[in-house]
KOLVEX-571502 format. One line per field, with one value per atom (N, C-alpha, C): residue number from 1; residue in three letters; chain; atom name; x, y, z. Coordinates in Angstrom, 2 decimals, decimal comma. Layout:
BEGIN
resi [NUM	...] .
resn [ALA	...] .
chain [A	...] .
name [CA	...] .
x [X	...] .
y [Y	...] .
z [Z	...] .
// end
This chain:
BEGIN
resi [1	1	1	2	2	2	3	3	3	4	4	4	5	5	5	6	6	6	7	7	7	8	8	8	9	9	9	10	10	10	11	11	11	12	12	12	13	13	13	14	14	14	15	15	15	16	16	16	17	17	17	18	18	18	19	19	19	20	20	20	21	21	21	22	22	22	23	23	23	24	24	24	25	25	25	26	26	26	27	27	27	28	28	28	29	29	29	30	30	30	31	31	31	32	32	32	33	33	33	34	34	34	35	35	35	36	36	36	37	37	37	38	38	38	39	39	39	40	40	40	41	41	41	42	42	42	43	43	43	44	44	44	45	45	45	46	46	46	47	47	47	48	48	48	49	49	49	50	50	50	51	51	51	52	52	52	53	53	53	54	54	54	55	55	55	56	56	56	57	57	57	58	58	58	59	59	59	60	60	60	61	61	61	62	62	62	63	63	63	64	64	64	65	65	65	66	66	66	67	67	67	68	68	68	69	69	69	70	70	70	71	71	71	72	72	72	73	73	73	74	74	74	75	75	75	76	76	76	77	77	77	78	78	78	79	79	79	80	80	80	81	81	81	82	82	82	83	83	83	84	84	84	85	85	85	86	86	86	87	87	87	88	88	88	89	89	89	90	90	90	91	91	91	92	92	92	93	93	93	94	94	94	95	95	95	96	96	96	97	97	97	98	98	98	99	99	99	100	100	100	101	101	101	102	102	102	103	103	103	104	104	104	105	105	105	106	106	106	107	107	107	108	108	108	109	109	109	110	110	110	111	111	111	112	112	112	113	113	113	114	114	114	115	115	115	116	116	116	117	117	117	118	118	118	119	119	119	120	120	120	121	121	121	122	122	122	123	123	123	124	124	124	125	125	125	126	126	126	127	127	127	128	128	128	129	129	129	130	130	130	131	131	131	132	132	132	133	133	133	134	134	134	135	135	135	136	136	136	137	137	137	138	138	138	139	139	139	140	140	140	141	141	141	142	142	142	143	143	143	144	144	144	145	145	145	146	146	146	147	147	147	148	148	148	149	149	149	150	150	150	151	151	151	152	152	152	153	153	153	154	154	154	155	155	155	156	156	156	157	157	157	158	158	158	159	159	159	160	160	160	161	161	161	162	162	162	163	163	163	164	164	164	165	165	165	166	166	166	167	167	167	168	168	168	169	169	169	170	170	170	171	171	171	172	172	172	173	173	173	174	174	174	175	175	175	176	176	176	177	177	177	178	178	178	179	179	179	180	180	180	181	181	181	182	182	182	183	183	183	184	184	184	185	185	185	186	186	186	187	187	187] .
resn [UNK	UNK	UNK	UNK	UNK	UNK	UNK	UNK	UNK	UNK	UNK	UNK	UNK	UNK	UNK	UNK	UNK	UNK	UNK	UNK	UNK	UNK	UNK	UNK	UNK	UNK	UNK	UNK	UNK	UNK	UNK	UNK	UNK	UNK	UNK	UNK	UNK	UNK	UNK	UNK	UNK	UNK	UNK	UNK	UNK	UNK	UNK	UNK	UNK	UNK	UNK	UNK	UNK	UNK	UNK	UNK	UNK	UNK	UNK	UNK	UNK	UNK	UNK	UNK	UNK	UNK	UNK	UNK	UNK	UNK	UNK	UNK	UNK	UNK	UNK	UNK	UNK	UNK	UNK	UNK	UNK	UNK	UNK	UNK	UNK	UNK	UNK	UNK	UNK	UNK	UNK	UNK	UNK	UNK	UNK	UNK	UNK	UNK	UNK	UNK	UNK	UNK	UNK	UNK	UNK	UNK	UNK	UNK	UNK	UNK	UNK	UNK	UNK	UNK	UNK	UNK	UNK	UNK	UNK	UNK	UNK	UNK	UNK	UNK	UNK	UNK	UNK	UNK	UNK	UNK	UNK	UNK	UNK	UNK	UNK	UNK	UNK	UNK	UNK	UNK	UNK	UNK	UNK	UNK	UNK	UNK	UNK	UNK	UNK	UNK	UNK	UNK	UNK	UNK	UNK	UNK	UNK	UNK	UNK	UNK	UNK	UNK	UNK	UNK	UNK	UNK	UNK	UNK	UNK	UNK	UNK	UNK	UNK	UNK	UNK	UNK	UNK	UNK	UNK	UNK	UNK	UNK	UNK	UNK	UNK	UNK	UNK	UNK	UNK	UNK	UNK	UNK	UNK	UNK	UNK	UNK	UNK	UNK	UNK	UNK	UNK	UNK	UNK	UNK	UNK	UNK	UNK	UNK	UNK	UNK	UNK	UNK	UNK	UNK	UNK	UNK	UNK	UNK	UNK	UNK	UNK	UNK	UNK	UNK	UNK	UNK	UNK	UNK	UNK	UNK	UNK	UNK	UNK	UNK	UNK	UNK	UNK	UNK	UNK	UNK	UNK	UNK	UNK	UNK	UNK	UNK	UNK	UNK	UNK	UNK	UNK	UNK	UNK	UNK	UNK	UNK	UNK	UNK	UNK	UNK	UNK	UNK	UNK	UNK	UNK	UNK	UNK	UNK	UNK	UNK	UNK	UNK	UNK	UNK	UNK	UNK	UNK	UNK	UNK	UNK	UNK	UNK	UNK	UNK	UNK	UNK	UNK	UNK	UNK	UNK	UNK	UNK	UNK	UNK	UNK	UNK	UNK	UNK	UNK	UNK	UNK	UNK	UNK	UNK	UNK	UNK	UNK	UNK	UNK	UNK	UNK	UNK	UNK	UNK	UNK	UNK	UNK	UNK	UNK	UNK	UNK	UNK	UNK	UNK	UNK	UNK	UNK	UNK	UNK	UNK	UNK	UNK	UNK	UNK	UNK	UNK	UNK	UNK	UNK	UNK	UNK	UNK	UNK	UNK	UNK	UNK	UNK	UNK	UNK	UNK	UNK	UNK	UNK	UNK	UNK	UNK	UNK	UNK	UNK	UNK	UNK	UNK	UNK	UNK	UNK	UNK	UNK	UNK	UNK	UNK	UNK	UNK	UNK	UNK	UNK	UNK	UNK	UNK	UNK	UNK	UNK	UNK	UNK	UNK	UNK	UNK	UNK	UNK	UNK	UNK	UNK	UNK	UNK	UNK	UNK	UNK	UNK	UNK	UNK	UNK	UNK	UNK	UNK	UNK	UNK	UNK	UNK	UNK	UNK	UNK	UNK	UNK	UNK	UNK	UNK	UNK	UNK	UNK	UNK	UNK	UNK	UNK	UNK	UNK	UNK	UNK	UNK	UNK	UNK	UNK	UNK	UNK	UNK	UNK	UNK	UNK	UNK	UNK	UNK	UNK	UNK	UNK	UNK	UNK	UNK	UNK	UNK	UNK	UNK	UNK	UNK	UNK	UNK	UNK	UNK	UNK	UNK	UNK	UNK	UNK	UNK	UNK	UNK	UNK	UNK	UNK	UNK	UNK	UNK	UNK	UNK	UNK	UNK	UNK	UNK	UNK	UNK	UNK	UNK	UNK	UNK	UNK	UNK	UNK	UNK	UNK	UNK	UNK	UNK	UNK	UNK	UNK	UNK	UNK	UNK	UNK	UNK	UNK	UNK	UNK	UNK	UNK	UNK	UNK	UNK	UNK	UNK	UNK	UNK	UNK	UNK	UNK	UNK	UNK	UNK	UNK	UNK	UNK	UNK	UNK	UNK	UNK	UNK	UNK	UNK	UNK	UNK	UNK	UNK	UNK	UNK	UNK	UNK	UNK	UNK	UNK	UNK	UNK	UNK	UNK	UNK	UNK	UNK	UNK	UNK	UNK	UNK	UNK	UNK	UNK	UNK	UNK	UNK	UNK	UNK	UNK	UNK	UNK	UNK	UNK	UNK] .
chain [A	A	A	A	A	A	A	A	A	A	A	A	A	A	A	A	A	A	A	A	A	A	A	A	A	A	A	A	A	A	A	A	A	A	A	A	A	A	A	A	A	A	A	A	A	A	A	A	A	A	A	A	A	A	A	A	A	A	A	A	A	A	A	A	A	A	A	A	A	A	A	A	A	A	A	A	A	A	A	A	A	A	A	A	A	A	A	A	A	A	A	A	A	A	A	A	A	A	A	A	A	A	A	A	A	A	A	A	A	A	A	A	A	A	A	A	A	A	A	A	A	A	A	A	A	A	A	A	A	A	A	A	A	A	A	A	A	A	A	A	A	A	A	A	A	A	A	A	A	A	A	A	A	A	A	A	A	A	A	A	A	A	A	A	A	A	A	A	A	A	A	A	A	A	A	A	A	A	A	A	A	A	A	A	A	A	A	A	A	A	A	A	A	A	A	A	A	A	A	A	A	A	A	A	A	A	A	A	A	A	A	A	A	A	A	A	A	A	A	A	A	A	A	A	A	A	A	A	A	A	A	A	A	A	A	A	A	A	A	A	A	A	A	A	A	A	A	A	A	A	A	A	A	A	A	A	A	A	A	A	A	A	A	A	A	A	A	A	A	A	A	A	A	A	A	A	A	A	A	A	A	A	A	A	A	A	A	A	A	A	A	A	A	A	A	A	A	A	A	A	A	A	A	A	A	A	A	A	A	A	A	A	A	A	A	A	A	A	A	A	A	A	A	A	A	A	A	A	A	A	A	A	A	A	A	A	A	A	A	A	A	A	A	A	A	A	A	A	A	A	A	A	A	A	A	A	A	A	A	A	A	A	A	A	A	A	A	A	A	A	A	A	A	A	A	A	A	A	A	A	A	A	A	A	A	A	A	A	A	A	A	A	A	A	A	A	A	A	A	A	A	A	A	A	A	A	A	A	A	A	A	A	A	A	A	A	A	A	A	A	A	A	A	A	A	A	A	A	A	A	A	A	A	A	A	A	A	A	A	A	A	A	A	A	A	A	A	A	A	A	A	A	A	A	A	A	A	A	A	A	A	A	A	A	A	A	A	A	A	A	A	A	A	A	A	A	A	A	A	A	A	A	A	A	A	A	A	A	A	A	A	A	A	A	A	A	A	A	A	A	A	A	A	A	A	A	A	A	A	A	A	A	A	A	A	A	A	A	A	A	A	A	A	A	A	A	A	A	A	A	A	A	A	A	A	A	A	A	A	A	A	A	A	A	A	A	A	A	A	A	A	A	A	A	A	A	A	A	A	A	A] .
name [N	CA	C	N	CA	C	N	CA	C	N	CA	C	N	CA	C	N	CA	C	N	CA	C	N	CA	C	N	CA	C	N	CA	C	N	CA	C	N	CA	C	N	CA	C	N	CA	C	N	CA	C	N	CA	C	N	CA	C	N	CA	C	N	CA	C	N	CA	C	N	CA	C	N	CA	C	N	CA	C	N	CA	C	N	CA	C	N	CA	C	N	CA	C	N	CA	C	N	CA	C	N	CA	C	N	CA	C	N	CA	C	N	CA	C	N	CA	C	N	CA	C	N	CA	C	N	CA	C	N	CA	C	N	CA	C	N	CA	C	N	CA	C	N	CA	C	N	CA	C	N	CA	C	N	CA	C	N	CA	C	N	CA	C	N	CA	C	N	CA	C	N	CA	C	N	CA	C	N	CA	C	N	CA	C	N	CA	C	N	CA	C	N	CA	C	N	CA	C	N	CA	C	N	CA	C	N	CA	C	N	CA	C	N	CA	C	N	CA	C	N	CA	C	N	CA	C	N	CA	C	N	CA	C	N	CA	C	N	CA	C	N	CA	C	N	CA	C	N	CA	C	N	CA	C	N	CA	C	N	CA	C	N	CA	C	N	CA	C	N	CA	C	N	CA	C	N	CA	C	N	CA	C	N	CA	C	N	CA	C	N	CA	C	N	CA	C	N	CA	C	N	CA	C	N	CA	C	N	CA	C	N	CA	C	N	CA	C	N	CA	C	N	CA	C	N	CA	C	N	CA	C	N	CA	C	N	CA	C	N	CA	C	N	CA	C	N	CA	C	N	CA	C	N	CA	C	N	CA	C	N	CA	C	N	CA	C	N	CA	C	N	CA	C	N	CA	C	N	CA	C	N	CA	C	N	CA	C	N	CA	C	N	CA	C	N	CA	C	N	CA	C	N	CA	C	N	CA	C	N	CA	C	N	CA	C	N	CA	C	N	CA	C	N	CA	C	N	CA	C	N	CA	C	N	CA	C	N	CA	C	N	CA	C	N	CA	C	N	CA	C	N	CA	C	N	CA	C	N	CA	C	N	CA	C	N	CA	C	N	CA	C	N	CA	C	N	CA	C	N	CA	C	N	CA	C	N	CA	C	N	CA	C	N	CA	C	N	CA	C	N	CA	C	N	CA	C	N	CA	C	N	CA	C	N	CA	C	N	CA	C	N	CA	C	N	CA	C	N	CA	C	N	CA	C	N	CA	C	N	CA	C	N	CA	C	N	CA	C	N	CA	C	N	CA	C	N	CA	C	N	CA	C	N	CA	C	N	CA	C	N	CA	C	N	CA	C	N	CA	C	N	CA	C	N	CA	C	N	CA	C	N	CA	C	N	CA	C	N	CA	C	N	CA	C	N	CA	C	N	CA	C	N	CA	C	N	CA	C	N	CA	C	N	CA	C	N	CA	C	N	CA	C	N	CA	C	N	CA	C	N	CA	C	N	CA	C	N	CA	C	N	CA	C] .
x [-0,73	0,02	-0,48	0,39	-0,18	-0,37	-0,94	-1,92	-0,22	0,40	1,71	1,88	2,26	2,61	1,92	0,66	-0,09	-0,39	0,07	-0,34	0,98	2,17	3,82	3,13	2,95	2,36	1,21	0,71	-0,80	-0,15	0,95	1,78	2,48	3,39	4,32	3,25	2,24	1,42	0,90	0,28	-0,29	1,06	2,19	3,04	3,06	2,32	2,17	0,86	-0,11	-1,01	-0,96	-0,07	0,51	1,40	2,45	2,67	1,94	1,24	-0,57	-1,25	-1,46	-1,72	-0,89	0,52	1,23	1,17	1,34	0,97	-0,25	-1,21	-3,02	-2,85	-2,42	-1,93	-1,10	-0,47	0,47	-0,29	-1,27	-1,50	-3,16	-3,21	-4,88	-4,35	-3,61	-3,48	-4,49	-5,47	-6,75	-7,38	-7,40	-8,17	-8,93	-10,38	-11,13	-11,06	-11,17	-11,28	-12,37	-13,44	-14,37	-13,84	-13,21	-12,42	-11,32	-10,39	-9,65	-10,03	-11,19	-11,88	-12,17	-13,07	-13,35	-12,02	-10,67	-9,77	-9,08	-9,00	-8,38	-9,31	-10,72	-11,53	-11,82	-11,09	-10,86	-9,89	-8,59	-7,33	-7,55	-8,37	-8,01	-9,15	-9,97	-11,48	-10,86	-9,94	-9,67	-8,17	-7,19	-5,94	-6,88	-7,72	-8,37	-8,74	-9,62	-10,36	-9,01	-8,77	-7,24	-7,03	-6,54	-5,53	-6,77	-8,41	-9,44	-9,55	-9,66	-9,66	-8,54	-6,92	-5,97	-6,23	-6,46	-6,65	-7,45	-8,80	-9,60	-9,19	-8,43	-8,33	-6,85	-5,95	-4,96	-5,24	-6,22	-6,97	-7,48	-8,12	-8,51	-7,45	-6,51	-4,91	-4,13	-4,50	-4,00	-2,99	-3,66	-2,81	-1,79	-1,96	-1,32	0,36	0,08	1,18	2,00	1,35	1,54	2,91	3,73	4,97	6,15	5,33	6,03	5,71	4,49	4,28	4,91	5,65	6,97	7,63	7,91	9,01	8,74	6,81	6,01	5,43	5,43	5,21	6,63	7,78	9,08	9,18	8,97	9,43	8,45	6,94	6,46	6,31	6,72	6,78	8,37	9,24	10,21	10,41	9,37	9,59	8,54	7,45	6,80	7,85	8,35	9,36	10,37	10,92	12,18	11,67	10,64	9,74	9,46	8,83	8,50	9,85	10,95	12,32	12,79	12,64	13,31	12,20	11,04	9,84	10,32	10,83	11,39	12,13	13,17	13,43	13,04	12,28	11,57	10,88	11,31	10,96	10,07	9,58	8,19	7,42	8,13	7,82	7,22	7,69	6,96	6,08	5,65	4,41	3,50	3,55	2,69	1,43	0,15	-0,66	-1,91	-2,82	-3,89	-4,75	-6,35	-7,42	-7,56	-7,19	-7,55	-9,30	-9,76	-10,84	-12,26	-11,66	-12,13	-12,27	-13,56	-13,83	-12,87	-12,53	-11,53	-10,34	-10,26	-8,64	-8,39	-9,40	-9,07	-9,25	-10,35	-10,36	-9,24	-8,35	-7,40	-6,22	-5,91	-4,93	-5,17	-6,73	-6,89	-6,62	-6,76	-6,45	-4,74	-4,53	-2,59	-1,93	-2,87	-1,71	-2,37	-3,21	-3,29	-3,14	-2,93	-2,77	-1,26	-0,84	0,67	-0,22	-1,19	-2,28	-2,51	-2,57	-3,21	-2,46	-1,40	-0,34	-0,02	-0,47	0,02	-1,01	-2,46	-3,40	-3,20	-2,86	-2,41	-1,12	-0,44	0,79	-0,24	-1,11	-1,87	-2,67	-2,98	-3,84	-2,68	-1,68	-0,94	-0,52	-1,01	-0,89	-1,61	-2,62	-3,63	-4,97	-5,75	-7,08	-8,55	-8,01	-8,86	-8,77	-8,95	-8,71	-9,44	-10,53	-11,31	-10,40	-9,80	-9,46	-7,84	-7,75	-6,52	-6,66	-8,05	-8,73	-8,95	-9,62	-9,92	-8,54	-7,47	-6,16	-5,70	-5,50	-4,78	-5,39	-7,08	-7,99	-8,16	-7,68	-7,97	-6,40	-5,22	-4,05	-3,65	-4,69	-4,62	-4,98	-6,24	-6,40	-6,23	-5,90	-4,67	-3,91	-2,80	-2,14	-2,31	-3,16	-3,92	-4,17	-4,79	-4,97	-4,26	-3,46	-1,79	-1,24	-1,02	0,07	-0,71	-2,06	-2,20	-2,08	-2,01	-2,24	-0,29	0,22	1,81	2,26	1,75	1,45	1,41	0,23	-0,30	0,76	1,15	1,68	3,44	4,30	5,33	6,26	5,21	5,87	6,42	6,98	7,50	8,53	9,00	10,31	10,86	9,25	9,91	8,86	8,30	8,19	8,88	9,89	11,03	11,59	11,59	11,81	10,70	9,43	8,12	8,58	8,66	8,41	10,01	11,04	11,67	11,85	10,96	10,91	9,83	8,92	7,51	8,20	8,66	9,68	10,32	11,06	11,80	11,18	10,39	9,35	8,82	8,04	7,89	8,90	10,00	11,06	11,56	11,30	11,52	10,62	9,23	8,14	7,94	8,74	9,02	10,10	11,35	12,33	11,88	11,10	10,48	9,67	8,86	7,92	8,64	9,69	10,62	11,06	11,95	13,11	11,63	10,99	10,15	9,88	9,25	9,25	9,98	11,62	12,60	13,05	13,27	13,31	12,48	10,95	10,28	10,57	10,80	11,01	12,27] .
y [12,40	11,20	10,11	9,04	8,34	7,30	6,30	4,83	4,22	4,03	3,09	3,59	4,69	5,69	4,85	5,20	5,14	3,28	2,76	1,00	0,73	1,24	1,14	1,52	2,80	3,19	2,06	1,72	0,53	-0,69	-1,03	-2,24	-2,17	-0,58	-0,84	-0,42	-0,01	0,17	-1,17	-2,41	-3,50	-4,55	-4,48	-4,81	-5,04	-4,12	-4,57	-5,33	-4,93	-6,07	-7,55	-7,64	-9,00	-9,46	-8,70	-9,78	-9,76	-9,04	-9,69	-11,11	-10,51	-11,78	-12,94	-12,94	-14,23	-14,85	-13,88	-14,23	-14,84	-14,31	-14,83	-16,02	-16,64	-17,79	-18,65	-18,13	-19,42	-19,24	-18,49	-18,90	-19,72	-19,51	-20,62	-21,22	-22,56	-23,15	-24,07	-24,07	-24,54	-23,45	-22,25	-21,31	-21,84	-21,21	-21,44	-20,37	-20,19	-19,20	-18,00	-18,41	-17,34	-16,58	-17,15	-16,42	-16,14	-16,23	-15,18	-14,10	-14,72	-13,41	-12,30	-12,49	-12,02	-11,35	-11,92	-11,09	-9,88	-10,07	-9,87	-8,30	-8,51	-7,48	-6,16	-6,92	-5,73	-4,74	-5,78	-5,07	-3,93	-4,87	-4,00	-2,26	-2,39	-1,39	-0,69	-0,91	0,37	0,76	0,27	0,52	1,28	1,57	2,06	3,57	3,47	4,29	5,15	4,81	5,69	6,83	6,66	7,59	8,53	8,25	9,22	9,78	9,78	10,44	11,50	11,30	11,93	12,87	12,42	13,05	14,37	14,15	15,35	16,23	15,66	16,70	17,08	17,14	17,53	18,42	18,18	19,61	20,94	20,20	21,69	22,25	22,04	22,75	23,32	22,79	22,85	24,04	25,11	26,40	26,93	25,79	26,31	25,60	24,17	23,40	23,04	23,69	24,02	24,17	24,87	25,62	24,70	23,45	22,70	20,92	21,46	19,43	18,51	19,09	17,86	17,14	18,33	18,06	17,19	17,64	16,70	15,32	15,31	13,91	12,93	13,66	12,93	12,44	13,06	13,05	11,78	11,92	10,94	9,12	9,83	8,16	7,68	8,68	8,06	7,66	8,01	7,63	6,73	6,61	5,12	4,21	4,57	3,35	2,40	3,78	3,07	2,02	2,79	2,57	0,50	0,21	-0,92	-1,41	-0,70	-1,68	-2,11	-1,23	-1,36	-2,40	-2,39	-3,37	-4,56	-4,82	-6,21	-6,79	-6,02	-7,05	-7,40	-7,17	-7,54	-8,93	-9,88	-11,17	-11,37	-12,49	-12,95	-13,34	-13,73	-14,04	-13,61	-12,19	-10,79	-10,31	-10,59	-9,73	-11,23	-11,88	-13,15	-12,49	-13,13	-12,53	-13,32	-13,06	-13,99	-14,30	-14,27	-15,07	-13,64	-14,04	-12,58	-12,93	-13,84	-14,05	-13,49	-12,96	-12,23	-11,14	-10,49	-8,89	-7,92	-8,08	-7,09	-6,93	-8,43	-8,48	-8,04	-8,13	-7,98	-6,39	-5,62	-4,59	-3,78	-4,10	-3,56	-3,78	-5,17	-5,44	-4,45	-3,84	-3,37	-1,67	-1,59	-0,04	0,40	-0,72	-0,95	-0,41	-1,77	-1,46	-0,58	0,46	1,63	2,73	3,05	4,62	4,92	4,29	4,45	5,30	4,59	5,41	6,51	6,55	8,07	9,16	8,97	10,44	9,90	8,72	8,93	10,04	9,48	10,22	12,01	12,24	13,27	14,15	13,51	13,51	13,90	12,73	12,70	14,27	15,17	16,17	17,37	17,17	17,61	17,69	16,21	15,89	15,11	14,74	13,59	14,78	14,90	14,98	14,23	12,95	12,60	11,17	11,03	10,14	8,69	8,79	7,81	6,24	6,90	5,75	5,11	6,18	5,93	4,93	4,88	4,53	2,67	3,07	1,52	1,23	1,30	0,46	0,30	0,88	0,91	-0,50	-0,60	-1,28	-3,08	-3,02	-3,74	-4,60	-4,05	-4,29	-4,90	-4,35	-4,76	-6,06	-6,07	-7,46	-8,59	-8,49	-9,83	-9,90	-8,67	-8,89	-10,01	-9,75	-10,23	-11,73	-11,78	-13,03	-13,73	-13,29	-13,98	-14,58	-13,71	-13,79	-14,42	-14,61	-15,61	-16,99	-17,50	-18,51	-18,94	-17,76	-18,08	-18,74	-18,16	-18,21	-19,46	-19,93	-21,46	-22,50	-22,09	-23,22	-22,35	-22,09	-21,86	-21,18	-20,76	-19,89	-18,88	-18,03	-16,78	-16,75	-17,39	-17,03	-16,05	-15,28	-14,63	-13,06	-13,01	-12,24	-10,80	-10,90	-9,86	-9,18	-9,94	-9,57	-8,92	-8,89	-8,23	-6,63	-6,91	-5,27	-4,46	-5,37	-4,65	-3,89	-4,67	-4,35	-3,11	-3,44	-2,07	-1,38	-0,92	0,16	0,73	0,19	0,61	1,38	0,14	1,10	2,90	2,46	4,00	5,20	5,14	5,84	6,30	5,41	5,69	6,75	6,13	7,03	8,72	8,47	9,92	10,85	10,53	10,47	10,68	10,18	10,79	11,91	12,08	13,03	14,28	14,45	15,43	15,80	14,81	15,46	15,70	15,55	15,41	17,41	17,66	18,98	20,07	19,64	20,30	20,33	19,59	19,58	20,74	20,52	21,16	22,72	23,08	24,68	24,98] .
z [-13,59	-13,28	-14,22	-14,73	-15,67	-14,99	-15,95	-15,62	-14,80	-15,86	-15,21	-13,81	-14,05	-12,36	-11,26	-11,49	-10,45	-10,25	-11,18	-11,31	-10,40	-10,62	-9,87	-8,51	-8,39	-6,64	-5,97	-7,04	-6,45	-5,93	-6,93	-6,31	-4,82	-5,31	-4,22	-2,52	-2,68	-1,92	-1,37	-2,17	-1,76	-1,08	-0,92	-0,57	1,31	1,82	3,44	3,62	2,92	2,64	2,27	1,16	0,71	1,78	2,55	3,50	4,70	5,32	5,80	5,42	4,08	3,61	3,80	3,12	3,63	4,54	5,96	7,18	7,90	6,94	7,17	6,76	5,50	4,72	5,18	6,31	7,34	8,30	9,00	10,29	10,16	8,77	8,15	6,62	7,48	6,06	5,61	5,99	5,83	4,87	5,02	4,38	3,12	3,00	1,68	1,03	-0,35	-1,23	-0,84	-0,19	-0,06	1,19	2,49	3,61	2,93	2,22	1,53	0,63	-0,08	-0,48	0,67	1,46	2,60	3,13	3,53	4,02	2,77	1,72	0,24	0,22	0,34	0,27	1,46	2,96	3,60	3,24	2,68	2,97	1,58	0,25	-0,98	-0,20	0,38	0,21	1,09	2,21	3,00	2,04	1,65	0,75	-0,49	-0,87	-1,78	-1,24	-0,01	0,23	0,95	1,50	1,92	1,69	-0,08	-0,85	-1,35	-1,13	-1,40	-0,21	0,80	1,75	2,02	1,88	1,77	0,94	-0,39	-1,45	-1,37	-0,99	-0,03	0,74	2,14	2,56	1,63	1,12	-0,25	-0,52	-1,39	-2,36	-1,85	-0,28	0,33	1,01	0,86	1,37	0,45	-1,00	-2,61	-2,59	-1,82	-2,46	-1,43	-0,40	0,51	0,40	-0,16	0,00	-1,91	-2,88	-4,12	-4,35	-3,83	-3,59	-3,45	-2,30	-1,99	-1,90	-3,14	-3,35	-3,97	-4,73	-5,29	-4,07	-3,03	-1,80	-1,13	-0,61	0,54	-0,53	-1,33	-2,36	-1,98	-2,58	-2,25	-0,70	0,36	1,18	1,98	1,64	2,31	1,54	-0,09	-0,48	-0,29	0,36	0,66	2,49	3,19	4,23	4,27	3,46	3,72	3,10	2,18	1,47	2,51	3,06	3,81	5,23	5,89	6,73	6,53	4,81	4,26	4,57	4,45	3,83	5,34	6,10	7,23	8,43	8,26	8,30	7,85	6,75	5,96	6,78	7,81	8,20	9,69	10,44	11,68	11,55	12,51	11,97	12,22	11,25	10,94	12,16	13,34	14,41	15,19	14,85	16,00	15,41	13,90	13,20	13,16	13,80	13,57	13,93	13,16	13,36	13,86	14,34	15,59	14,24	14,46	13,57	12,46	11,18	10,00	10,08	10,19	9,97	10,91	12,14	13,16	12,70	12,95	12,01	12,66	14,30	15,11	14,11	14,02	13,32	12,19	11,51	9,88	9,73	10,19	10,48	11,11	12,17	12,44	11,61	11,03	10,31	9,07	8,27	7,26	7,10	8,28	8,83	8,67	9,58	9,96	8,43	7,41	6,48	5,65	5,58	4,45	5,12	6,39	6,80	5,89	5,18	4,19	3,19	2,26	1,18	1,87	2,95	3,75	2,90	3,19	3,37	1,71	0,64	-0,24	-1,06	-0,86	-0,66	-0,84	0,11	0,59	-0,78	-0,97	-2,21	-3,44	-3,44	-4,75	-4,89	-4,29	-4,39	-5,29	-5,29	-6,00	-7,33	-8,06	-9,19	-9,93	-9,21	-9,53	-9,45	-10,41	-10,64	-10,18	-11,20	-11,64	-10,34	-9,24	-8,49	-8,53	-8,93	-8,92	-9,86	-10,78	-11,51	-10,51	-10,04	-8,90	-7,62	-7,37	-6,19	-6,92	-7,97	-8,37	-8,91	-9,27	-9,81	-8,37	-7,07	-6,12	-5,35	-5,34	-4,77	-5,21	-6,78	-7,58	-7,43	-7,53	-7,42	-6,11	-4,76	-3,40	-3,64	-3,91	-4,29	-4,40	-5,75	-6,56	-5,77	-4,93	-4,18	-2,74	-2,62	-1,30	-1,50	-2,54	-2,55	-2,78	-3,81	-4,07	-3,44	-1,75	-0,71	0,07	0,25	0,94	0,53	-0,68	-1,65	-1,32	-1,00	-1,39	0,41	1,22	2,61	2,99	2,45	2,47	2,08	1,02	0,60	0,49	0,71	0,73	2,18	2,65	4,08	3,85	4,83	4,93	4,28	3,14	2,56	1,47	0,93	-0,06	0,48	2,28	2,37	2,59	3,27	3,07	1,71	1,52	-0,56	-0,94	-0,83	-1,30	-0,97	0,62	1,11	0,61	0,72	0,41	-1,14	-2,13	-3,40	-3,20	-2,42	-2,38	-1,32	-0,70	-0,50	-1,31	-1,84	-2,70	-4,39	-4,50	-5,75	-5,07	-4,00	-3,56	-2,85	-3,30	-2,93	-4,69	-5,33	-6,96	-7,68	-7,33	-7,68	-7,06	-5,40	-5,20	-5,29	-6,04	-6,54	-7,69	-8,60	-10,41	-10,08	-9,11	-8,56	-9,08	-7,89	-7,38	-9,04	-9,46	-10,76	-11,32	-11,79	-13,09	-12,28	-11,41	-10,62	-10,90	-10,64	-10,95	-11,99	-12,85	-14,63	-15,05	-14,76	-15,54	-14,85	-13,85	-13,77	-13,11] .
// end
C-alpha cells in the first residue's frame, strides 16, 4: 500500500475524531493549547494504536482470509464509510458531548472513535507489511486533525461538521473500492 493510500485512509479515518474535536471546541471555548494538546493526543494514540492491533490479529488469520481480503477490505471500509456518512447527519445536539477534559471522557470518547481503525486494522494485514509507518501517518494525521477541529469548534461552531464526516466516509468507501478493482484487475 503506498504512502498516499494510507495518508487518504489516515485522513478519512481522523474524521470522527475531528468532529470530537469540534464538539470538545464548542463545549470549552475557553480551551488552552496544552488541554487540547492533551485531548488531540488521546484521540491521535488510540486512532493509531487501533489499526496495530487489528493488524495483528490480521496476519495470524493471513491464510485463512487471503482468498477473500480484497472483499473483507472493501466491505469494511465501506461500511465504516457509510456508517461516517450516515453519522453526518445526527444532530449535533444528540452527540453533544460532557467535559473532554475528564480522563473518563476522553478515554471513552478515544476508544468510541477508533474501534473504525480496528477492523481497518484488520483490512491492513492483507496488504500492508510494513505497519509501523502506517501507525505513525494515521496517529500523526489524527492529530493535526484534532487539533484543527477543536481550534475550528471554538471559534466557528458546528457548521462545517457534517461536511467533514461526510467527506471521511466517503474517502473510505473510495479507498475500498481501489482495494477491490486494483484485486480484480490484477487476476
Amino acid at each position: 500500500m503506498e504512502i498516499i493510500t494510507i495518508t487518504l485512509l489516515a485522513i478519512g479515518l481522523s474524521f470522527d475524531s475531528f468532529a470530537v474535536s469540534v464538539c470538545s471546541g464548542l463545549n470549552l471555548p475557553q480551551i488552552r493549547f496544552m488541554q487540547a494538546t492533551k485531548i488531540a493526543i488521546f484521540l491521535a494514540v488510540f486512532q493509531a494504536v487501533m489499526p496495530l492491533i487489528g493488524w495483528l490479529i490480521g496476519t495470524s488469520m493471513k491464510p485463512l482470509i487471503e482468498p477473500v481480503d480484497h472483499w473483507i477490505a472493501f466491505g469494511l471500509l465501506s461500511l465504516i464509510g457509510g456508517k461516517m456518512i450516515i453519522e453526518s447527519f445526527i444532530s449535533s445536539e444528540v452527540r453533544e458531548i460532557k467535559n473532554p477534559l475528564h480522563i473518563k471522557v476522553i478515554l471513552t470518547l478515544s476508544l468510541a472513535t477508533s474501534i473504525d481503525a480496528l477492523a481497518v486494522g484488520f483490512s491492513f494485514a492483507a496488504f500492508l507489511e510494513k505497519i509501523l509507518i502506517a501507525v505513525f501517518i494515521i496517529g500523526a494525521v489524527t492529530f493535526i486533525a484534532s487539533m484543527l477541529g477543536i481550534l475550528l469548534g471554538k471559534k466557528t461552531g458546528p457548521r462545517f461538521n457534517k461536511y467533514a464526516e461526510i467527506l471521511g466516509g466517503l474517502i473510505l468507501i473510495v479507498i475500498g473500492l481501489k482495494i477491490l478493482i486494483e484485486h480484480l484487475w490484477m487476476n
